[in-house]
The first five atom37 places (N, CA, C, CB, O) and aatype in JSON, in Angstrom:
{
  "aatype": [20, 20, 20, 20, 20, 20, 20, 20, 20, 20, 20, 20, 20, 20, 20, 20, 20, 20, 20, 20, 20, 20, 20, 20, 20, 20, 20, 20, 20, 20, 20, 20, 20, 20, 20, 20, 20, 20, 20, 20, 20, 20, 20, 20, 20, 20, 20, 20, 20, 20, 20, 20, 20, 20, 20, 20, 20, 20, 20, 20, 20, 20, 20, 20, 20, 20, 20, 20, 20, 20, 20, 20, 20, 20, 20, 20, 20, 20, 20, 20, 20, 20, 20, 20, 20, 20, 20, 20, 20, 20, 20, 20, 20, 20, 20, 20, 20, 20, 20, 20, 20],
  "atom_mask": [
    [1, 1, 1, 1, 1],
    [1, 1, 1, 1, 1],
    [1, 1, 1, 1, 1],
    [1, 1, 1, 1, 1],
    [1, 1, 1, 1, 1],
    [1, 1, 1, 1, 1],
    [1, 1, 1, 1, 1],
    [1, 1, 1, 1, 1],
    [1, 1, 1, 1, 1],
    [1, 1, 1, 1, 1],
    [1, 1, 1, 1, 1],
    [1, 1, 1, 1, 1],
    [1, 1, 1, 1, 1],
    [1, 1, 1, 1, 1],
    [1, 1, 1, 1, 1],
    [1, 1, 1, 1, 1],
    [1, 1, 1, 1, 1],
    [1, 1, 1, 1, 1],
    [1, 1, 1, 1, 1],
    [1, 1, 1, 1, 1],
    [1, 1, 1, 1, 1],
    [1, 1, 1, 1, 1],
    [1, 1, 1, 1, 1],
    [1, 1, 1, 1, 1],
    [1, 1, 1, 1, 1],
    [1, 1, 1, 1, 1],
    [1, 1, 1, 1, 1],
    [1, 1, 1, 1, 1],
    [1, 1, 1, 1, 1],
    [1, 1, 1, 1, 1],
    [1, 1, 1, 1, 1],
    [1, 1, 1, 1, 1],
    [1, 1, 1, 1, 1],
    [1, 1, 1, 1, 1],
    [1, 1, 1, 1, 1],
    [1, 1, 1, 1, 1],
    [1, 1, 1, 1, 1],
    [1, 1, 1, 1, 1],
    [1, 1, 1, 1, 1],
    [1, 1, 1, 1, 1],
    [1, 1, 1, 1, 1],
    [1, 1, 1, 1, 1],
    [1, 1, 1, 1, 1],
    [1, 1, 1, 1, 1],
    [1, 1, 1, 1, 1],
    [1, 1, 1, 1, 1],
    [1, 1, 1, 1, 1],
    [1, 1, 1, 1, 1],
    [1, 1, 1, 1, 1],
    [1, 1, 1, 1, 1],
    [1, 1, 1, 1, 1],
    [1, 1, 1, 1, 1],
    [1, 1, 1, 1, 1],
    [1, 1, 1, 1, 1],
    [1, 1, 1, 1, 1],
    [1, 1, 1, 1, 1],
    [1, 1, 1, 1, 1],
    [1, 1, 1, 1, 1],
    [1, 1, 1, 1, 1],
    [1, 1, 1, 1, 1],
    [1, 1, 1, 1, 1],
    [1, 1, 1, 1, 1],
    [1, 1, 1, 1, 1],
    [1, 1, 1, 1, 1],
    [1, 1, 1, 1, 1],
    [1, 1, 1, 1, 1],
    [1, 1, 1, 1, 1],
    [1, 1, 1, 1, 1],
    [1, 1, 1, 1, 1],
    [1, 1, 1, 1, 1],
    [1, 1, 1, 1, 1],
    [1, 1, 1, 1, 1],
    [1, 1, 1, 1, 1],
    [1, 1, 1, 1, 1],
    [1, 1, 1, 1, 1],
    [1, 1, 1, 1, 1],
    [1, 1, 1, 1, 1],
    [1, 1, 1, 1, 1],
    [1, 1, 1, 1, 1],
    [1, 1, 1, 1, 1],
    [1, 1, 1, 1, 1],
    [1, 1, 1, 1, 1],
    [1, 1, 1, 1, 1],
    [1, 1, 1, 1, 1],
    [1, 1, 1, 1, 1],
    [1, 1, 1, 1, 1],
    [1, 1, 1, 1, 1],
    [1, 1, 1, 1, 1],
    [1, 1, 1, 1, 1],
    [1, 1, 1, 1, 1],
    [1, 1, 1, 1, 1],
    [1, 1, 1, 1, 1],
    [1, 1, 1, 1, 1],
    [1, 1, 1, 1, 1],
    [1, 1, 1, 1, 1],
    [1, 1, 1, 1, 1],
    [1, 1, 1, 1, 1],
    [1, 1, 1, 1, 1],
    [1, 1, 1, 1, 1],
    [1, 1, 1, 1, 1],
    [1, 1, 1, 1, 1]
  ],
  "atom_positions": [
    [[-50.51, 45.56, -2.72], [-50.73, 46.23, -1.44], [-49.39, 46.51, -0.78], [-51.63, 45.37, -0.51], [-48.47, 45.69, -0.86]],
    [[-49.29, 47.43, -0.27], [-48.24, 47.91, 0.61], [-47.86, 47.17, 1.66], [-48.52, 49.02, 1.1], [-48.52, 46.13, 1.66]],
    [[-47.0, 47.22, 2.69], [-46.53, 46.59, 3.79], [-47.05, 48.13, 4.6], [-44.68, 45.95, 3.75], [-46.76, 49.24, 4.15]],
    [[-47.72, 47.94, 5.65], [-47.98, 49.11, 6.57], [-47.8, 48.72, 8.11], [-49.49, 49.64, 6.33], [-48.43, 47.73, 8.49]],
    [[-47.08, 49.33, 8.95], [-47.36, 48.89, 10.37], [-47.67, 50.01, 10.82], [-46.3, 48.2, 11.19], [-47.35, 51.06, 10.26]],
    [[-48.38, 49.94, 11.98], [-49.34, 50.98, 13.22], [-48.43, 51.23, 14.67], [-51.08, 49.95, 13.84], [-48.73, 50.26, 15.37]],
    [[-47.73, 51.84, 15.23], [-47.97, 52.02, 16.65], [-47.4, 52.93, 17.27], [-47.74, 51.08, 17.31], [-46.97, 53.99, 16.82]],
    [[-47.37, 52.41, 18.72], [-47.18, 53.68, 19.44], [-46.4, 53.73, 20.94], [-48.57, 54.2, 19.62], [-45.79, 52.74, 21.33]],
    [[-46.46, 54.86, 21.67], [-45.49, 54.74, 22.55], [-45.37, 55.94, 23.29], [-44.35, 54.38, 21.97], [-44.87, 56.97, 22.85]],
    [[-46.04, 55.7, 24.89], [-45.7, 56.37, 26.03], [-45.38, 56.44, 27.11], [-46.06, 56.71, 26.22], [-45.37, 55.38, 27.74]],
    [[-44.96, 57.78, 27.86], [-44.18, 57.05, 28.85], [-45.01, 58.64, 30.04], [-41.86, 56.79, 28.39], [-45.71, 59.64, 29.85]],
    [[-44.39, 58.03, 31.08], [-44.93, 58.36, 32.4], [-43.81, 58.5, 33.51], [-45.94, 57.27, 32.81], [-43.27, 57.49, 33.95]],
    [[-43.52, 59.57, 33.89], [-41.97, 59.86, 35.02], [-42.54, 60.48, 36.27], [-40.59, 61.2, 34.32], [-43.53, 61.22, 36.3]],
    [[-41.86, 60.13, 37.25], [-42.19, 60.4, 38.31], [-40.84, 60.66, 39.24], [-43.09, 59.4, 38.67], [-39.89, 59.88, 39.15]],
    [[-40.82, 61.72, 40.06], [-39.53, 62.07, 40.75], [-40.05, 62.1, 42.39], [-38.85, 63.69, 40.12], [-40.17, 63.17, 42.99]],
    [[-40.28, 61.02, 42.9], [-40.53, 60.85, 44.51], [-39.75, 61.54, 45.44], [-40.35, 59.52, 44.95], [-40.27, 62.01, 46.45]],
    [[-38.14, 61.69, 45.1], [-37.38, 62.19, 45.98], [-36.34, 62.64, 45.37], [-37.1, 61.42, 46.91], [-36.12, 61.97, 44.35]],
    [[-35.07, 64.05, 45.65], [-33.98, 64.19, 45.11], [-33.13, 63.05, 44.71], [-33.44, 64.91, 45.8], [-32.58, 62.23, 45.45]],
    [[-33.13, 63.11, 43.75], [-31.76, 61.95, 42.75], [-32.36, 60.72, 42.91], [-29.84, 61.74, 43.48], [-31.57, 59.78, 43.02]],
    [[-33.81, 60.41, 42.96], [-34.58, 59.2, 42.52], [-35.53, 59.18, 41.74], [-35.04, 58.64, 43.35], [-36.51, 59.77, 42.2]],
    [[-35.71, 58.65, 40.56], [-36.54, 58.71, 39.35], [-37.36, 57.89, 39.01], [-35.98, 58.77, 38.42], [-36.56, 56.99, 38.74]],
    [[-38.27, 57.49, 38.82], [-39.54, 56.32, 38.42], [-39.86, 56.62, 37.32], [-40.92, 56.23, 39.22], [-40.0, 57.83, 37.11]],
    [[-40.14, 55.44, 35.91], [-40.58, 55.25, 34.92], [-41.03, 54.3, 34.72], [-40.05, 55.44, 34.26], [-40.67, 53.22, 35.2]],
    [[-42.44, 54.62, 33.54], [-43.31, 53.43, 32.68], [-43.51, 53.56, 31.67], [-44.45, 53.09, 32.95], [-44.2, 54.49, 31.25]],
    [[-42.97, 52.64, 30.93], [-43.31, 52.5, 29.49], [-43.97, 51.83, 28.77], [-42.65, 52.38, 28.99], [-43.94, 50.62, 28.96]],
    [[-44.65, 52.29, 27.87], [-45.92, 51.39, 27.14], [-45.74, 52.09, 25.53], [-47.88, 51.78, 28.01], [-45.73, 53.26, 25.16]],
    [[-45.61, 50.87, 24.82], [-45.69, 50.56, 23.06], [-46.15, 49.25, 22.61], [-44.23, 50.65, 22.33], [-46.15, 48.19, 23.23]],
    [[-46.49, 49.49, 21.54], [-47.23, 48.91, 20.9], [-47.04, 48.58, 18.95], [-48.3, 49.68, 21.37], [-47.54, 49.48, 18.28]],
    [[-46.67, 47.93, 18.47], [-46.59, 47.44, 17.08], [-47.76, 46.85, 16.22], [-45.69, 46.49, 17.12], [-48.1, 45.74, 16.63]],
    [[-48.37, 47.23, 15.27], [-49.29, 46.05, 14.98], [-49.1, 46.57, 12.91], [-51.44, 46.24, 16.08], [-49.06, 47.64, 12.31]],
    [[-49.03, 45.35, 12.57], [-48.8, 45.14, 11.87], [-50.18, 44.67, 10.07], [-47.94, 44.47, 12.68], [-51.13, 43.93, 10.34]],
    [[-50.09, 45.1, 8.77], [-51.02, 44.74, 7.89], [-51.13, 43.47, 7.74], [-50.86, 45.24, 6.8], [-50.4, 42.74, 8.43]],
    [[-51.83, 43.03, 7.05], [-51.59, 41.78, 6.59], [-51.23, 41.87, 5.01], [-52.82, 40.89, 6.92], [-51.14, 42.92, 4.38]],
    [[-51.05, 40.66, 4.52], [-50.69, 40.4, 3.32], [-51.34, 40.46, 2.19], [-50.36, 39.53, 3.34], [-52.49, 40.14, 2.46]],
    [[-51.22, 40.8, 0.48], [-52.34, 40.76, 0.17], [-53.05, 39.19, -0.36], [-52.34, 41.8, -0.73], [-52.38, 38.17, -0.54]],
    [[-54.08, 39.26, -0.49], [-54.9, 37.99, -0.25], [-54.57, 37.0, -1.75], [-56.79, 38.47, -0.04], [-53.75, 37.25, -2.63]],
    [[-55.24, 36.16, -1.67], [-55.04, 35.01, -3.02], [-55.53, 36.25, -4.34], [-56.52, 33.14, -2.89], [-56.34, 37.17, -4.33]],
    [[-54.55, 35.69, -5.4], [-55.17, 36.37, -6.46], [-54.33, 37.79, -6.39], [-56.88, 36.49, -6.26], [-54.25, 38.34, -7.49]],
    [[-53.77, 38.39, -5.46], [-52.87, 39.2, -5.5], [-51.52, 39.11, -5.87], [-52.92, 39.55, -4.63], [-51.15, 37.96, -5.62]],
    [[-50.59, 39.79, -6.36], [-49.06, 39.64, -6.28], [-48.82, 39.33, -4.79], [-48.2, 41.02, -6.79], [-49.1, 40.0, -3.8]],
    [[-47.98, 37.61, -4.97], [-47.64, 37.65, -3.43], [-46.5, 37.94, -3.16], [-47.82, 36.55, -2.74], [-45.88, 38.35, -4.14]],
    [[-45.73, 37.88, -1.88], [-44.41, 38.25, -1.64], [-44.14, 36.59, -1.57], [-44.06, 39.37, -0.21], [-44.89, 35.64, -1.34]],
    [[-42.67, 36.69, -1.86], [-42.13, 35.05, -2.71], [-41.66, 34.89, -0.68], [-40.05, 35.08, -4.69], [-41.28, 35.73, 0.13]],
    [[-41.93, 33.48, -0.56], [-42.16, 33.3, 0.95], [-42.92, 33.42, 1.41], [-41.73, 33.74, 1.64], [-43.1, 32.38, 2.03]],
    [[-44.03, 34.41, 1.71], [-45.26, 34.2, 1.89], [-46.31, 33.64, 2.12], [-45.42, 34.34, 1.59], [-46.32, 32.49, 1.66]],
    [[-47.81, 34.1, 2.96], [-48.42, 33.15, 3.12], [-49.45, 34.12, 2.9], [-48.24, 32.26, 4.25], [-49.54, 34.87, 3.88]],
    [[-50.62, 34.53, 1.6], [-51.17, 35.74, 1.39], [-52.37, 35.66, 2.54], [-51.65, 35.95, -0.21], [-52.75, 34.52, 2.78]],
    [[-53.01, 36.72, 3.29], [-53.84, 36.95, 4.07], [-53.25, 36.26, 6.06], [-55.19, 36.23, 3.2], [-53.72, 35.75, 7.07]],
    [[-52.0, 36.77, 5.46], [-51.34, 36.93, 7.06], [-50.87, 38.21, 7.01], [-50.03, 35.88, 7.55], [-50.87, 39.05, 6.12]],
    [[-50.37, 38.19, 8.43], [-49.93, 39.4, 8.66], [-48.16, 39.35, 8.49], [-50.53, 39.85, 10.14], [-47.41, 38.38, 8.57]],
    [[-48.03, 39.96, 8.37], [-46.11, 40.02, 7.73], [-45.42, 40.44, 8.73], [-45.58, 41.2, 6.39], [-44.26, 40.65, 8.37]],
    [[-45.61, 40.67, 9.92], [-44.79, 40.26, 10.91], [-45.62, 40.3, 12.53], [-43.45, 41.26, 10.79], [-46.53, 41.12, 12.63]],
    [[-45.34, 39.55, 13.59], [-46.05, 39.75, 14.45], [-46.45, 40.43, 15.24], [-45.98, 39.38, 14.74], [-45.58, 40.83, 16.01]],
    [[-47.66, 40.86, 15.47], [-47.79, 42.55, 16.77], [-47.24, 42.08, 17.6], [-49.35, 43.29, 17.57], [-47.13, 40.89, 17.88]],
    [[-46.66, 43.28, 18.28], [-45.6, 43.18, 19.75], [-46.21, 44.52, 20.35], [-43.49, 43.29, 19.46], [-46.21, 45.67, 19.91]],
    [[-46.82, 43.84, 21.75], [-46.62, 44.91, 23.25], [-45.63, 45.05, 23.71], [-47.21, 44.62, 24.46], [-44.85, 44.12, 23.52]],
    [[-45.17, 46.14, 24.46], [-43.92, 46.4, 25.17], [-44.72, 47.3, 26.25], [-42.55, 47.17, 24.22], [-45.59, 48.16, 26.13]],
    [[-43.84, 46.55, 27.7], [-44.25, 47.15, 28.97], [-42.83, 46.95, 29.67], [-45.64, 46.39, 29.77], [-42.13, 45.94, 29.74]],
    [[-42.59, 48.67, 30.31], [-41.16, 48.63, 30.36], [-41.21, 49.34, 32.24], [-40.27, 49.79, 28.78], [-42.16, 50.12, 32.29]],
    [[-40.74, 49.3, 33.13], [-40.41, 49.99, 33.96], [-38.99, 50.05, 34.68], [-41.25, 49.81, 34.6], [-38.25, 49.09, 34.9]],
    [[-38.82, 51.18, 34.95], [-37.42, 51.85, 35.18], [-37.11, 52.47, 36.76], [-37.33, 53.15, 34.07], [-38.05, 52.79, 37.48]],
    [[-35.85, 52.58, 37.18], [-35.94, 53.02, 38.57], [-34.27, 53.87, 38.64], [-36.21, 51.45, 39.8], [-33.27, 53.19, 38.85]],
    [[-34.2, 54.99, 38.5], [-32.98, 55.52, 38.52], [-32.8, 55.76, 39.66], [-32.73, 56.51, 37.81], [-33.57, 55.45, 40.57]],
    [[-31.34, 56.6, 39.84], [-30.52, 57.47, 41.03], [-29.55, 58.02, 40.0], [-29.67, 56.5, 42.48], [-29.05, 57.46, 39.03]],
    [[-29.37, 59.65, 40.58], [-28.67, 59.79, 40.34], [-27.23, 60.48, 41.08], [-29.21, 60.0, 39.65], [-27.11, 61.42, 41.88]],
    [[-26.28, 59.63, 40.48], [-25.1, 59.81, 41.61], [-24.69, 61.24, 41.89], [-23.74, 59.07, 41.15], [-24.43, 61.6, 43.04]],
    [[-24.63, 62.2, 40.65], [-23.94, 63.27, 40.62], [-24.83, 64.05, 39.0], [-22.07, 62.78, 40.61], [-25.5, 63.55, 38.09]],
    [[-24.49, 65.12, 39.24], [-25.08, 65.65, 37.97], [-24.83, 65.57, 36.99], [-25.17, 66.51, 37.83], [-25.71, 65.93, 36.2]],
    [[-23.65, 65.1, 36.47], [-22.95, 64.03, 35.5], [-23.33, 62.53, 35.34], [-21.6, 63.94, 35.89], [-23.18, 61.94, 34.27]],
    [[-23.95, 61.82, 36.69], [-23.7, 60.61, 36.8], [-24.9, 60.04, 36.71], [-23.0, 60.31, 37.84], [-25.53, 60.64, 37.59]],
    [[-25.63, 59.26, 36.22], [-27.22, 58.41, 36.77], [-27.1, 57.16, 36.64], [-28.66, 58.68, 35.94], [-26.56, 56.84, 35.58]],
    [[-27.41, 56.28, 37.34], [-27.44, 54.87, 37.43], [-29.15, 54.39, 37.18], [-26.77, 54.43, 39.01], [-29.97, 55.01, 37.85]],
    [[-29.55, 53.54, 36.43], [-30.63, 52.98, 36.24], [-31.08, 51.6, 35.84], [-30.98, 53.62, 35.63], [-30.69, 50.91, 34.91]],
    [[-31.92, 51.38, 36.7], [-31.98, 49.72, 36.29], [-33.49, 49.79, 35.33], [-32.15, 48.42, 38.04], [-34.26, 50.75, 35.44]],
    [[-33.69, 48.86, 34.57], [-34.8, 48.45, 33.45], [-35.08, 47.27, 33.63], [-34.48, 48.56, 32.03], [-34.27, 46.36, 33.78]],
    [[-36.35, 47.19, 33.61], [-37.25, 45.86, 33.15], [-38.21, 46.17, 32.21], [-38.04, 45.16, 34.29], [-39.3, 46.71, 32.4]],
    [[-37.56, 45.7, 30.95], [-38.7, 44.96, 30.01], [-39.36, 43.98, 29.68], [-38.59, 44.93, 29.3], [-38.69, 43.0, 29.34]],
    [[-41.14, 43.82, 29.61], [-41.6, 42.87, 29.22], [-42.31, 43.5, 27.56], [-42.53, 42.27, 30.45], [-42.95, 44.5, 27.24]],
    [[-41.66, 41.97, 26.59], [-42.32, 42.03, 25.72], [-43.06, 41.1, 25.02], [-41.8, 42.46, 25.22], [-42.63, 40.02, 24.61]],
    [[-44.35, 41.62, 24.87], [-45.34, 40.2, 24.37], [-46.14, 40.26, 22.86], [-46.75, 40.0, 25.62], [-47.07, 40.92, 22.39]],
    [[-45.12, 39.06, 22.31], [-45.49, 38.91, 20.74], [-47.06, 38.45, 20.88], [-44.43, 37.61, 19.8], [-47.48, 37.39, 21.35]],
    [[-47.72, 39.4, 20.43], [-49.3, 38.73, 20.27], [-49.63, 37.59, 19.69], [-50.15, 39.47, 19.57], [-48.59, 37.28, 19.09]],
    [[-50.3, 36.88, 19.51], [-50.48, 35.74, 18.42], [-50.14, 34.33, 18.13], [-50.06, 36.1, 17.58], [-50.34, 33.58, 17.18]],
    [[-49.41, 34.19, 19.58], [-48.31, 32.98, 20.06], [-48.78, 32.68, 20.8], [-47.0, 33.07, 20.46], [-49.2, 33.32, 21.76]],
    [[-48.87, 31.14, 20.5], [-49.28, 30.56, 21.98], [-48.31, 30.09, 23.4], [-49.95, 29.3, 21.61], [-48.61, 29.76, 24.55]],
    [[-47.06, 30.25, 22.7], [-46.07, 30.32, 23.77], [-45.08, 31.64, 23.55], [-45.21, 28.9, 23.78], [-44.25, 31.55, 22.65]],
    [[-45.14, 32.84, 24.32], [-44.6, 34.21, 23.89], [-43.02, 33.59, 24.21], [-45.26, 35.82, 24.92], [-42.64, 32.98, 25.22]],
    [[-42.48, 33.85, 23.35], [-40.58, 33.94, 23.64], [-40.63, 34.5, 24.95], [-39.45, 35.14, 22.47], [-41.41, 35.19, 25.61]],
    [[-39.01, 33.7, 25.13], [-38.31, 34.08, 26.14], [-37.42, 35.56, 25.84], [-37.45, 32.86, 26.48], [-36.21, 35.52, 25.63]],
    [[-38.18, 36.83, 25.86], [-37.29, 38.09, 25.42], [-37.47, 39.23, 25.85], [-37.29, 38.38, 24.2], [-37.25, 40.33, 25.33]],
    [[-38.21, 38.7, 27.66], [-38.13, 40.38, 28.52], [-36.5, 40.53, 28.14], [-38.52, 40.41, 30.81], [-35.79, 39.75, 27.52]],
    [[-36.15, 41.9, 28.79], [-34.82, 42.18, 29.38], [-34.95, 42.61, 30.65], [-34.05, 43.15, 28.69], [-36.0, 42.88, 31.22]],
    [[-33.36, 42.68, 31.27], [-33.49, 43.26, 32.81], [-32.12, 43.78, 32.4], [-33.7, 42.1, 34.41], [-31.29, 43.03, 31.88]],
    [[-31.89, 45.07, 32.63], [-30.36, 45.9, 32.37], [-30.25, 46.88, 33.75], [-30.37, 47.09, 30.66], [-30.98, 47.34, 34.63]],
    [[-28.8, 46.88, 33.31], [-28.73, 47.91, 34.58], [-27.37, 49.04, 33.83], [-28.14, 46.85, 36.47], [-26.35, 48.57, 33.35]],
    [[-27.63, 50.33, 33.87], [-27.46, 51.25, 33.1], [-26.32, 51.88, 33.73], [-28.61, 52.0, 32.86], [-26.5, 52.02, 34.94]],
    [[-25.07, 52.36, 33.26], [-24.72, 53.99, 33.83], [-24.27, 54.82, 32.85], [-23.57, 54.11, 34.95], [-23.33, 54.45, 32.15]],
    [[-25.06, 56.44, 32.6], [-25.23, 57.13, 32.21], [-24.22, 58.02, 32.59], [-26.23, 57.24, 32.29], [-24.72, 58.75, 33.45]],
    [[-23.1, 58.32, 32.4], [-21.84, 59.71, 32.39], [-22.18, 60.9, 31.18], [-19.96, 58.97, 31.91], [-22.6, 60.65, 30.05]],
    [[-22.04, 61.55, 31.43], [-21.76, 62.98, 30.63], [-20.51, 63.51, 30.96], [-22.8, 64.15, 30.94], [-20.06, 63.85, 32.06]],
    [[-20.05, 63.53, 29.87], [-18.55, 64.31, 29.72], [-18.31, 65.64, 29.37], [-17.78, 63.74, 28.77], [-17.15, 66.06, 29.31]]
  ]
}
């Protein structure tokens, strides 16, 4: 059996006011499983799992921009490994600046 993963990913913008920007992001990973006993397994393996873990991603964003060259933007990502009973510690929080030269 093959290794196959599934997903996807959209987003949503919004411009409230000159040189202020709003974003949301939403993706998604999900992953095959393995093939079962009695199959060729992969060496490491555990046959009739899945070979790596589904991951949600929920992202929102808040720009300005300084100049028409310039945008500043801050990010928050949350991401949640499905399947865990304790999800990692692996939102992010960034803060961006965007120049064009």
């Amino acid at each position: 059996a093959d290794l196959e993963a599934a997903g996807f990913s959209a987003e949503l913008r919004f411009v409230p006011a000159a040189r202020f920007s709003l974003a949301a992001r939403v993706g998604a990973i999900s992953f095959n499983e393995l093939p079962g006993e009695g199959d060729a397994g992969y060496y490491g393996t555990i046959p009739g799992t899945s070979w790596d873990r589904d991951v949600l991603r929920i992202e929102g964003a808040a720009g300005y921009r300084i100049s028409r060259e310039v945008l500043v933007k801050g990010v928050y990502q949350h991401v949640n490994t499905v399947g865990l009973r304790i999800d990692p510690e692996d939102d992010t929080v960034a803060l961006q600046i965007v120049a064009i030269f």
